[in-house]
Backbone bond lengths (Angstrom), bond angles and torsions (degrees), N, CA, C in turn:
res aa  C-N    CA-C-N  psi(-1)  N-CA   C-N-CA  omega(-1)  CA-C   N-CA-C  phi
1 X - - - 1.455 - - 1.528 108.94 -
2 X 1.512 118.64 116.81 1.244 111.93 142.08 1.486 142.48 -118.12
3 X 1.577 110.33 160.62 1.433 101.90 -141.37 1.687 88.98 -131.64
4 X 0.993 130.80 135.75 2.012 127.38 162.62 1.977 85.11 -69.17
5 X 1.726 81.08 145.24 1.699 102.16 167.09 1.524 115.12 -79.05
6 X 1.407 130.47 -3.40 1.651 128.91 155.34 1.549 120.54 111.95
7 X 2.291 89.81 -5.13 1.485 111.11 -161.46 1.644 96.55 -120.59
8 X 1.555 115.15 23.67 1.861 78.97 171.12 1.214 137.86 -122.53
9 X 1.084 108.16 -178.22 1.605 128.24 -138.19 1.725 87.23 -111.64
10 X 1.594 116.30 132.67 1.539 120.22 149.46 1.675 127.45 -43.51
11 X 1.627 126.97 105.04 1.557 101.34 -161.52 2.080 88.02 -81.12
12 X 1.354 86.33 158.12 1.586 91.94 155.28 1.901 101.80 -157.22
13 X 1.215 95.52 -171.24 1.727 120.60 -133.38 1.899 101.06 -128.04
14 X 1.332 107.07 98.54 1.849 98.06 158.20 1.127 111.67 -90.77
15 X 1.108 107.17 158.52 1.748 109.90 166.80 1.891 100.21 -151.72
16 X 1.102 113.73 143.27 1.468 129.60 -177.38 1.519 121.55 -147.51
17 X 1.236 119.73 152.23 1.940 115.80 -163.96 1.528 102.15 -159.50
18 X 1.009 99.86 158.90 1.715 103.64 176.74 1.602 103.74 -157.11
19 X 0.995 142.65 119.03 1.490 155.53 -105.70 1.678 95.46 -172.02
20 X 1.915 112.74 135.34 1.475 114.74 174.41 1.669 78.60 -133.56
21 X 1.330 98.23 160.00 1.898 118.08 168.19 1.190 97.19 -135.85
22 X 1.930 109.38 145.35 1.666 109.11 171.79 1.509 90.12 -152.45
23 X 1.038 102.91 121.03 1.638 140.90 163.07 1.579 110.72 -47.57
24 X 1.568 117.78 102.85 1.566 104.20 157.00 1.332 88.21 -107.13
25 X 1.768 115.77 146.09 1.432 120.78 139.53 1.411 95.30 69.08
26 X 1.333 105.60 -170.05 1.663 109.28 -166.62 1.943 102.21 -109.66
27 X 1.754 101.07 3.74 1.592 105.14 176.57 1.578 126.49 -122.76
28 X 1.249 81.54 12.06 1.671 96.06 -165.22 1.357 143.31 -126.49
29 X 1.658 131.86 93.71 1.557 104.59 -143.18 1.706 96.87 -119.27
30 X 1.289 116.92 -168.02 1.693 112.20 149.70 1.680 90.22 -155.82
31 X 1.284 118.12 149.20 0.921 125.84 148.50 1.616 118.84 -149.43
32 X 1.642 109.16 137.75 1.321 146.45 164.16 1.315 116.71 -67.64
33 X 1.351 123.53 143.33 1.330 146.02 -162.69 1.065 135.79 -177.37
34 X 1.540 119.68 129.06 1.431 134.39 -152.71 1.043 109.48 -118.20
35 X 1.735 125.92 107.27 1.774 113.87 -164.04 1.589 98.49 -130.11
36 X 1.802 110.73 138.39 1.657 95.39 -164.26 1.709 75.17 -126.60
37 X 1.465 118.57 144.29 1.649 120.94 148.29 1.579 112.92 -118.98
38 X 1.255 102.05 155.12 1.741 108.40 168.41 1.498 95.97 -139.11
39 X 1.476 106.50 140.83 1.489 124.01 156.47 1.245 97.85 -110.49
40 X 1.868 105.74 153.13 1.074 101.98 -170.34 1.836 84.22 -148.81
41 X 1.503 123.40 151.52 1.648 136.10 177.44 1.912 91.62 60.02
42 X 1.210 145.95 37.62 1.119 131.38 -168.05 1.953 99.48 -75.02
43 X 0.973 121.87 126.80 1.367 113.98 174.01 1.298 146.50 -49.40
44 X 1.148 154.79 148.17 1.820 136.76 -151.16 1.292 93.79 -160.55
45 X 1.390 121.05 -176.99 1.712 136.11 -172.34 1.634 102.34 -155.68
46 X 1.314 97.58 127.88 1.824 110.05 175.73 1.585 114.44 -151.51
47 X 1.241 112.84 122.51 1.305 132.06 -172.41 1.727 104.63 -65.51
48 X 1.468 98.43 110.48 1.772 103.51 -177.76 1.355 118.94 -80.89
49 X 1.129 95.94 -37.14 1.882 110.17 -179.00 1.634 128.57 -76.96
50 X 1.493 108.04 -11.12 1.132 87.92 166.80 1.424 144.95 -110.08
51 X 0.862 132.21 179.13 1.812 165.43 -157.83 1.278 119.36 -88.63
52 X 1.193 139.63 164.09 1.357 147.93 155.93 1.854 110.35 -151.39
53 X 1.426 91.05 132.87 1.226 101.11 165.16 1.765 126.97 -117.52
54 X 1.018 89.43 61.21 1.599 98.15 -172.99 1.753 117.81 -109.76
55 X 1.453 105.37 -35.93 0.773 111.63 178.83 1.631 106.12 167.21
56 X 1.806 115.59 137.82 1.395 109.80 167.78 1.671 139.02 -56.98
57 X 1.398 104.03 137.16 1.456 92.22 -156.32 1.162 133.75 84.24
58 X 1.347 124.40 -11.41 1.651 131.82 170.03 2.050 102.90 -86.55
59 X 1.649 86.21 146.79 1.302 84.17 -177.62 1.587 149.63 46.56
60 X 1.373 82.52 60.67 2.081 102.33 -174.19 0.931 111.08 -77.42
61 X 1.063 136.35 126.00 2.157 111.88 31.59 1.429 92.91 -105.13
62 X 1.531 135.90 13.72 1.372 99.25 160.56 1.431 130.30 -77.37
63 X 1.141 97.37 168.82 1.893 94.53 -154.43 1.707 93.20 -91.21
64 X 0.821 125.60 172.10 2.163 153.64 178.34 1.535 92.48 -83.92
65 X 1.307 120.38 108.54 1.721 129.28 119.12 1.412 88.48 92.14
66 X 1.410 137.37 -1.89 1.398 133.19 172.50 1.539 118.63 -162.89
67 X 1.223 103.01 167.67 1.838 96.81 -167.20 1.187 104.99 -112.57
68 X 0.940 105.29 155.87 1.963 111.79 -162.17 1.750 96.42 -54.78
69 X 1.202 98.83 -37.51 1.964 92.91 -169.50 1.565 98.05 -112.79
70 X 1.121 146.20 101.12 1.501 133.03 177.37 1.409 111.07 -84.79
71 X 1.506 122.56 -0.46 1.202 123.85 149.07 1.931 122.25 -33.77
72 X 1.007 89.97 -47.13 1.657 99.56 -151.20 1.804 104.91 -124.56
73 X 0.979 120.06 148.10 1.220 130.74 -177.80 1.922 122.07 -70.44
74 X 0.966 105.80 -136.26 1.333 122.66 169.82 1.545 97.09 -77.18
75 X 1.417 117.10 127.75 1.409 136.80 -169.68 1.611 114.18 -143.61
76 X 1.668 124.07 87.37 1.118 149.02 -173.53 1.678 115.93 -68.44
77 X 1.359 124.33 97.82 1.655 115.54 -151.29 1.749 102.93 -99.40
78 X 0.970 106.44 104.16 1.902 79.50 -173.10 2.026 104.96 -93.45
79 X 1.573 103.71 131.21 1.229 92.45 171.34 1.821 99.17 -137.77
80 X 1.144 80.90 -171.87 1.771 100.21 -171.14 1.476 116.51 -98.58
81 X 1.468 130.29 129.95 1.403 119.40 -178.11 1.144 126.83 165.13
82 X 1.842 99.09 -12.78 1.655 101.40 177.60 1.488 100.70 -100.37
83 X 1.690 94.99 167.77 1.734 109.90 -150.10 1.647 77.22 -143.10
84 X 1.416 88.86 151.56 1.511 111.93 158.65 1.381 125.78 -127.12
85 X 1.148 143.64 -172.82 1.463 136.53 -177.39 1.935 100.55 -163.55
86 X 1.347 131.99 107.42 1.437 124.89 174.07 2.158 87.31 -116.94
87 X 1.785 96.04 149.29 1.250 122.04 152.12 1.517 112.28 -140.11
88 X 1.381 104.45 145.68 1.460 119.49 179.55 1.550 110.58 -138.73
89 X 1.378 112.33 143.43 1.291 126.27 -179.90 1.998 90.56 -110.35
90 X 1.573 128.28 90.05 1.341 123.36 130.85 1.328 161.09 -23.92
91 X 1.356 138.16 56.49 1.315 123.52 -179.65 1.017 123.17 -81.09
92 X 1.572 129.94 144.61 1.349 113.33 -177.49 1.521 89.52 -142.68
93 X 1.560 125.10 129.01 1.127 131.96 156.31 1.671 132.77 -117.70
94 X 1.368 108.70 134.07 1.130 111.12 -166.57 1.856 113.25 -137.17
95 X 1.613 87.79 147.92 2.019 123.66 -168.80 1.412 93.78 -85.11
96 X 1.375 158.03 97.87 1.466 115.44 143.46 1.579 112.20 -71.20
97 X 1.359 106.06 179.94 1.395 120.03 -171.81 1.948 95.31 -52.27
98 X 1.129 95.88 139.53 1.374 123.95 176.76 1.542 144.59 -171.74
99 X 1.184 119.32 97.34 1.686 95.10 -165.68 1.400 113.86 75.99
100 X 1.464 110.48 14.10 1.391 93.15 161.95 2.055 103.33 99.98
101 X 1.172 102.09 -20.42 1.592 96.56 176.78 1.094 95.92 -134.85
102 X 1.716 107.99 176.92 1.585 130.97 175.02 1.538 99.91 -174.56
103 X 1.647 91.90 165.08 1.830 83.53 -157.69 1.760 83.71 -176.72
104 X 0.832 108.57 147.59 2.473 136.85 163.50 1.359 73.89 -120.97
105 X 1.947 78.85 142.13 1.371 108.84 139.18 1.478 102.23 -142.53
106 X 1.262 108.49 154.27 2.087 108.19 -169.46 1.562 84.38 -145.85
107 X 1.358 110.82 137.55 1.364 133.21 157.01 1.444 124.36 -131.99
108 X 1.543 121.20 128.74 1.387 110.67 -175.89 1.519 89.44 -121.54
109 X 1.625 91.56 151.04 1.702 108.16 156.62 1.193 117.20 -133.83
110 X 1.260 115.45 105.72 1.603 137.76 -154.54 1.732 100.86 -108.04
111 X 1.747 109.80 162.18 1.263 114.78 158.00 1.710 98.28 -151.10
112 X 1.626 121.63 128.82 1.028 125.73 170.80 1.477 119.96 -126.80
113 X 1.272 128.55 116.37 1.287 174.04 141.14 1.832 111.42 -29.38
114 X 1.306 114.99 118.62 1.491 108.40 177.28 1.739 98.48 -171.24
115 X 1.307 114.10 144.16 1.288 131.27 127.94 1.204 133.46 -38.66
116 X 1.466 112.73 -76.47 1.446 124.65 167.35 1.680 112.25 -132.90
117 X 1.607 102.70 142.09 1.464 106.78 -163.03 1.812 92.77 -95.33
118 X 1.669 99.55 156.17 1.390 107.04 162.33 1.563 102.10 64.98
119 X 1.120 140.95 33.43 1.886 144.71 165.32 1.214 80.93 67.90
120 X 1.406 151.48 0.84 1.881 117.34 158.31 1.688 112.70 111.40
121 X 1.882 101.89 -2.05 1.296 110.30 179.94 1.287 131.28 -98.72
122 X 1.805 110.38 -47.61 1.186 129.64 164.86 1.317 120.08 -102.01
123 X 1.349 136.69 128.61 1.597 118.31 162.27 1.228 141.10 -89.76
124 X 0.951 133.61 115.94 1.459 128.96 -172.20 1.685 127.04 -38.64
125 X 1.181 108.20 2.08 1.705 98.81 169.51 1.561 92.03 -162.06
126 X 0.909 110.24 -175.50 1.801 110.25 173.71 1.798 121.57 -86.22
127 X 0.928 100.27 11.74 1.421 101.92 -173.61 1.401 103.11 -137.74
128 X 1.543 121.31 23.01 1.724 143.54 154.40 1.516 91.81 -46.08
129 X 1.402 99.25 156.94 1.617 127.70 170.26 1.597 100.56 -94.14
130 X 0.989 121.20 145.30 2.010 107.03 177.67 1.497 95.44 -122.44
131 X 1.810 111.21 -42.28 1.228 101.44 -145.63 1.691 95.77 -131.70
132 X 1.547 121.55 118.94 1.646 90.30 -156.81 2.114 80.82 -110.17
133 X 1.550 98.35 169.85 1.246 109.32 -169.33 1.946 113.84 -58.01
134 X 1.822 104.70 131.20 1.341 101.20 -173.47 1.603 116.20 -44.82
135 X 1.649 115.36 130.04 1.659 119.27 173.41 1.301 90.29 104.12
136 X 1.430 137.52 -59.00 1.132 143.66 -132.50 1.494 113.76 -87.70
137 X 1.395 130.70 5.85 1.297 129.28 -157.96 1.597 112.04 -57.55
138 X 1.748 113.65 -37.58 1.228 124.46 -171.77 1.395 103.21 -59.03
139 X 1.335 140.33 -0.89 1.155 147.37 -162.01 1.840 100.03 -110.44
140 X 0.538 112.94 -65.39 1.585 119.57 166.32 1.637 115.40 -35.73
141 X 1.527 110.85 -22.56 1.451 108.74 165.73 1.659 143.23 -39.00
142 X 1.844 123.77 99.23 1.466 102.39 -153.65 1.754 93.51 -179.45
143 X 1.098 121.27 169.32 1.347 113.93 169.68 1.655 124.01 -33.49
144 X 1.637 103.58 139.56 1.228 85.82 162.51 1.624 135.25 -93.86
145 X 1.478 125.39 157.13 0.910 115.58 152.67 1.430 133.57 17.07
146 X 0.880 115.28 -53.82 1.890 128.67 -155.06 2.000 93.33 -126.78
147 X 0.803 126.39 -4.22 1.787 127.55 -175.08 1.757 106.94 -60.27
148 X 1.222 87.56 90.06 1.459 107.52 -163.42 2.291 79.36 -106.84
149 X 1.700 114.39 113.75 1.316 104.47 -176.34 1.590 110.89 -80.71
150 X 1.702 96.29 -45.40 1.673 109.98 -173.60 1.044 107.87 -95.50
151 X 1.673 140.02 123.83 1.441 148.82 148.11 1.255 122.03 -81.82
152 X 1.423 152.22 103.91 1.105 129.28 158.95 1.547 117.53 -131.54
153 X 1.599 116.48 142.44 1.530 87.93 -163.45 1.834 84.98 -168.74
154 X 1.375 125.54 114.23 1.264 135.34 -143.34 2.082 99.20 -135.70
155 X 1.525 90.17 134.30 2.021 86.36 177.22 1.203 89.08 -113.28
156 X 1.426 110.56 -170.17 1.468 120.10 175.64 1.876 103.74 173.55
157 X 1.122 103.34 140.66 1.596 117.22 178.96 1.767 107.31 -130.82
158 X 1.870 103.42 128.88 1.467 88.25 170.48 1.436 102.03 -143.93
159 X 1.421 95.51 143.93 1.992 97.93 -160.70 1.547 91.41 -95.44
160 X 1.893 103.13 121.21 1.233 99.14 -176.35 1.878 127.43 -91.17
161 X 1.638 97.63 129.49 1.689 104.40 -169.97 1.370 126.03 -23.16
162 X 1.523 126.78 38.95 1.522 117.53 -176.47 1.424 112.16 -109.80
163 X 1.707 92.40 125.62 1.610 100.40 -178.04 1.083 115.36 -110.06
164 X 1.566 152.99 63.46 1.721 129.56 -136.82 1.612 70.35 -126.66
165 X 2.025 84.07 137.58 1.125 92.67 176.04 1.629 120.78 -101.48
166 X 1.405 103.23 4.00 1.701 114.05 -170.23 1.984 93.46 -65.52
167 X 1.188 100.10 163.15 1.574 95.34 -164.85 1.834 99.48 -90.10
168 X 1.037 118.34 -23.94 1.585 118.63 175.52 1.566 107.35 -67.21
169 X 1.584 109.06 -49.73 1.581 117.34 -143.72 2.029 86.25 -81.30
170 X 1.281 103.03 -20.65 1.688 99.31 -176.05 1.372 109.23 -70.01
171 X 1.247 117.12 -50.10 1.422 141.50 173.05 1.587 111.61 -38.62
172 X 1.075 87.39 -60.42 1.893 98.35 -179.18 1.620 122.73 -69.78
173 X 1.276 105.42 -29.92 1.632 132.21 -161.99 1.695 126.71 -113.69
174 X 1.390 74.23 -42.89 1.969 71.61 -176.64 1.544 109.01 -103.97
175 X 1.636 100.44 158.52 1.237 124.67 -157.56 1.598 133.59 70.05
176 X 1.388 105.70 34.55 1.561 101.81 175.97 1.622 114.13 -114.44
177 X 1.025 130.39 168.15 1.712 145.18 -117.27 1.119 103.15 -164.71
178 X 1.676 119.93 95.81 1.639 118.79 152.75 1.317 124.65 -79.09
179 X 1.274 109.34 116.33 1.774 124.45 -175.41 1.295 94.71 -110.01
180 X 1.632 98.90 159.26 1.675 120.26 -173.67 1.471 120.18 -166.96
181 X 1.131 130.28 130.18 1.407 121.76 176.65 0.978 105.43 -125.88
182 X 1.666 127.55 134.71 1.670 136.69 -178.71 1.649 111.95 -112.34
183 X 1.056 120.28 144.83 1.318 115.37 -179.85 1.825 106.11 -147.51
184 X 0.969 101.39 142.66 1.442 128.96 167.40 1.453 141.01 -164.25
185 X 1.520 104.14 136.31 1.694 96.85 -166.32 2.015 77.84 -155.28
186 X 1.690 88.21 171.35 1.302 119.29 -162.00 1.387 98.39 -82.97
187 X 1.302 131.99 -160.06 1.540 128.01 -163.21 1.690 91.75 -122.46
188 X 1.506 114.81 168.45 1.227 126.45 174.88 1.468 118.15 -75.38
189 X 1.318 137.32 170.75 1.266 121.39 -173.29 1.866 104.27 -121.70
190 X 1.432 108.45 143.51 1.631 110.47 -149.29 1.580 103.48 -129.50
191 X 1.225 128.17 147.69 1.391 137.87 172.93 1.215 122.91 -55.16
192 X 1.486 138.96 163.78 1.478 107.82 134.65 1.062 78.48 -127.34
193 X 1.427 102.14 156.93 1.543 136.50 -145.26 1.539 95.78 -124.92
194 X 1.654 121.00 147.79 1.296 120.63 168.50 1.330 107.74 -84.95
195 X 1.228 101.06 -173.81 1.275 131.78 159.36 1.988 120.19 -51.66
196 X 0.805 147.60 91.80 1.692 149.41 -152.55 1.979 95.46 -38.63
197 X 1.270 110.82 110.69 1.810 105.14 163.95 0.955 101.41 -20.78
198 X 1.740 123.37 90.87 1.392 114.70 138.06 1.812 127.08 -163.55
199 X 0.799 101.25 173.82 1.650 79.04 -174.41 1.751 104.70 -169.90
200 X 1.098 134.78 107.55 1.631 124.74 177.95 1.647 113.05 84.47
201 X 1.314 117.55 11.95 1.435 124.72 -166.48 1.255 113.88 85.12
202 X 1.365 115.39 0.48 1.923 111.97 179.66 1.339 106.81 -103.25
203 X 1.257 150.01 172.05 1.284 150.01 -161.44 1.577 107.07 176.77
204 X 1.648 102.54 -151.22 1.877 106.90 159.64 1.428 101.55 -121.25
205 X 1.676 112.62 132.57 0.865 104.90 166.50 2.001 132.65 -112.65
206 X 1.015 109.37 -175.61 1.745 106.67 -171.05 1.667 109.52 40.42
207 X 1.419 113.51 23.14 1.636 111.38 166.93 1.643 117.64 -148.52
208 X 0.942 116.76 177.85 1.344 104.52 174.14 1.892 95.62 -153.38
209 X 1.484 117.90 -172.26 1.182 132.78 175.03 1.618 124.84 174.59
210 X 1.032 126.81 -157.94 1.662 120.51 -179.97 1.327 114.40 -70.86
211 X 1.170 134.31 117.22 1.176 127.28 -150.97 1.522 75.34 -102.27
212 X 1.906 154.79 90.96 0.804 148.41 142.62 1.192 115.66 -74.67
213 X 1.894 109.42 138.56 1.394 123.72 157.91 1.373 109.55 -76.14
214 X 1.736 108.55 145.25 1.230 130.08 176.88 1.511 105.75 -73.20
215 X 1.584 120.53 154.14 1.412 125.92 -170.40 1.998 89.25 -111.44
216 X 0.913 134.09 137.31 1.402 162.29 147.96 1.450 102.53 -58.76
217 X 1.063 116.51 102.33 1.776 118.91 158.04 1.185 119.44 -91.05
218 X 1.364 98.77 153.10 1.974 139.02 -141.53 1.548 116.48 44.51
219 X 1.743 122.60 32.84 1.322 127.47 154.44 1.320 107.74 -113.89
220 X 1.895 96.99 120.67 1.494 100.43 154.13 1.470 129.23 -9.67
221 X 1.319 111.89 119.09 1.854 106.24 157.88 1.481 130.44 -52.24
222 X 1.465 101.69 -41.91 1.676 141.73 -146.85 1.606 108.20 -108.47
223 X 1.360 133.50 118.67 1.317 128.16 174.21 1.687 98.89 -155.71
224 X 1.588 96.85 114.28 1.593 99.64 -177.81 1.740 117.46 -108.44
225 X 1.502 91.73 4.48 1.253 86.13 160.19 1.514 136.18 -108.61
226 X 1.914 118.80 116.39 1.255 115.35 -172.00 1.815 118.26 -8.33
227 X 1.437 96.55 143.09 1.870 106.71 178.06 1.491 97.98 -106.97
228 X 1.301 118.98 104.02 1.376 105.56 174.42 1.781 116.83 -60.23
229 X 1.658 122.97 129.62 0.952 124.66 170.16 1.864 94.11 113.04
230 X 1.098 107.76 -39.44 1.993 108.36 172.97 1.882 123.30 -101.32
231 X 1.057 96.57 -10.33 1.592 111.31 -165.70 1.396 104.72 -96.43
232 X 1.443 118.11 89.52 1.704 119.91 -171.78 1.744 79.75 -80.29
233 X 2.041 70.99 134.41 1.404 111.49 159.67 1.916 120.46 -20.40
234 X 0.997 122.86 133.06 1.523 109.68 179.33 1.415 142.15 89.16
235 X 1.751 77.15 -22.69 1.800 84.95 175.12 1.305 120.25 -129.70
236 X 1.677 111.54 173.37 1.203 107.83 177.30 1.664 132.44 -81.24
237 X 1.772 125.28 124.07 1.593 117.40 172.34 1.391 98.65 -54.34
238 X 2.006 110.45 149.59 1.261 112.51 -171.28 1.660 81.16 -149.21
239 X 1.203 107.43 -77.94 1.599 98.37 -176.68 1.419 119.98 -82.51
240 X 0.997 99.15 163.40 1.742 105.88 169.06 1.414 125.50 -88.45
241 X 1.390 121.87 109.58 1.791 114.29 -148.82 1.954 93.24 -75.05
242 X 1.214 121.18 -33.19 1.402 142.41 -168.34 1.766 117.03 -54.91
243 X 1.340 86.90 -37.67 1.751 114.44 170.66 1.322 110.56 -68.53
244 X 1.414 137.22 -12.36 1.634 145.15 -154.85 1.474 115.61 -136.92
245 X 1.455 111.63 109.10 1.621 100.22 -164.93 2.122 91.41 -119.31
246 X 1.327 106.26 144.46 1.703 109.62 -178.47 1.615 92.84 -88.78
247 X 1.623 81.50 151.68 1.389 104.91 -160.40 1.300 134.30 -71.15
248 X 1.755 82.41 -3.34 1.415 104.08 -179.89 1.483 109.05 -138.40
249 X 1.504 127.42 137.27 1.214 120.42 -179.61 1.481 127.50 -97.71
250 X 0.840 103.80 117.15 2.203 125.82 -150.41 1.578 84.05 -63.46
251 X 1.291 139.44 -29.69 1.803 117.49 -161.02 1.426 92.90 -127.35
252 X 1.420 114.28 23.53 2.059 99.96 173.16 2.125 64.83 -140.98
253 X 0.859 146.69 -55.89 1.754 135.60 -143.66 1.464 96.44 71.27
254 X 2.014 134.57 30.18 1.620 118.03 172.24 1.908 83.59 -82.69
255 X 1.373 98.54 -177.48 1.519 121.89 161.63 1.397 123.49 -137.86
């Protein structure tokens, strides 16, 4: 069952920029740019009805050993309320034809800000948040989804100097053009995820939420050197699994 919570609000969208251009020569430009957005009431989904049986007091506001309505099952609430916030610093530089080349180069350095990514429906990778714990949205506050910091990503065309004037070797040779496009940007930003609510056969039930792993203080986040016994073959160590404890403990069911 889903139901609207009785409270929402139309979301809508600012966006604002402030932009300089500077002229080299009659081929040559750069321009800088300052681009701000806010969403604001963007819509989200949080499971009202359910339960946990893990233990009292674990995992608020769901309630201990019964669901607020035992009428009704799993009950999907959609309301309005999460906000986002992106800024970007733009450069964009540009070749026109000249001498034989021309060429963009654009770099952004962005920071984006969200509650919930994508209006709260789809997530942008598989390891998206969809549904964050009822009350709790302000908690979910953090990169979004898509918080891509470094952009850079540059074309370029250059017509290469061949003049042959023999009538075959012109034919065959002259007028051709090395093109290229380069791209680079920083990585997406990712969860770590607990352990699934559960512990002894008890868990949460008819709800769900961020299943976040707890961080361990005064252990490293970061460990790049292979863990023998955790470090599949081929790839690179990035986090530190040692630093991350689940939220629930699978051979006591404490939290």
């Amino acid at each position: 069952m889903t139901v609207p919570d009785g409270r929402l609000h139309a979301p809508y969208f600012m966006e604002w920029s402030l932009g300089l251009e500077h002229q080299f020569g009659s081929t040559a430009s750069i321009r800088p740019q300052y681009v701000g957005t806010r969403a604001v009431n963007q819509p989200y989904l949080t499971q009202v009805n359910g339960y946990q049986t893990v233990c009292a007091g674990c995992f608020a506001p769901f309630s201990y050993a019964q669901s607020t309505d035992p009428r009704f099952g799993a009950v999907t609430q959609l309301s309005t309320g999460a906000n986002s916030h992106y800024n970007g610093l733009q450069i964009t530089a540009m070749k026109r034809l000249g001498h034989g080349f021309m060429g963009q180069l654009n770099y952004t350095l962005s920071r984006c800000m969200d509650t919930v990514s994508n209006g709260g429906f789809l997530q942008f990778s598989a390891g998206g948040i969809l549904s964050p714990l009822p009350g709790d949205l302000a908690r979910d506050y953090g990169p979004c989804d898509y918080d891509i910091r470094n952009n850079l990503n540059a074309q370029y065309v250059y017509q290469l100097p061949l003049k042959f004037r023999n009538r075959s070797l012109a034919y065959a040779l002259n007028g051709w053009q090395v093109s290229g496009t380069v791209f680079w940007h920083s990585g997406i930003p990712f969860p770590v995820l607990s352990t699934p609510y559960s512990a002894n056969g008890n868990g949460i039930v008819n709800g769900s939420g961020p299943q976040f792993a707890s961080v361990i203080p005064g252990v490293p986040l970061y460990e790049h050197k292979p863990i023998p016994g955790f470090t599949q073959p081929g790839t690179v160590q990035w986090l530190n699994p040692n630093a991350f404890v689940s939220n629930v403990d699978l051979s006591t069911g404490a939290c």
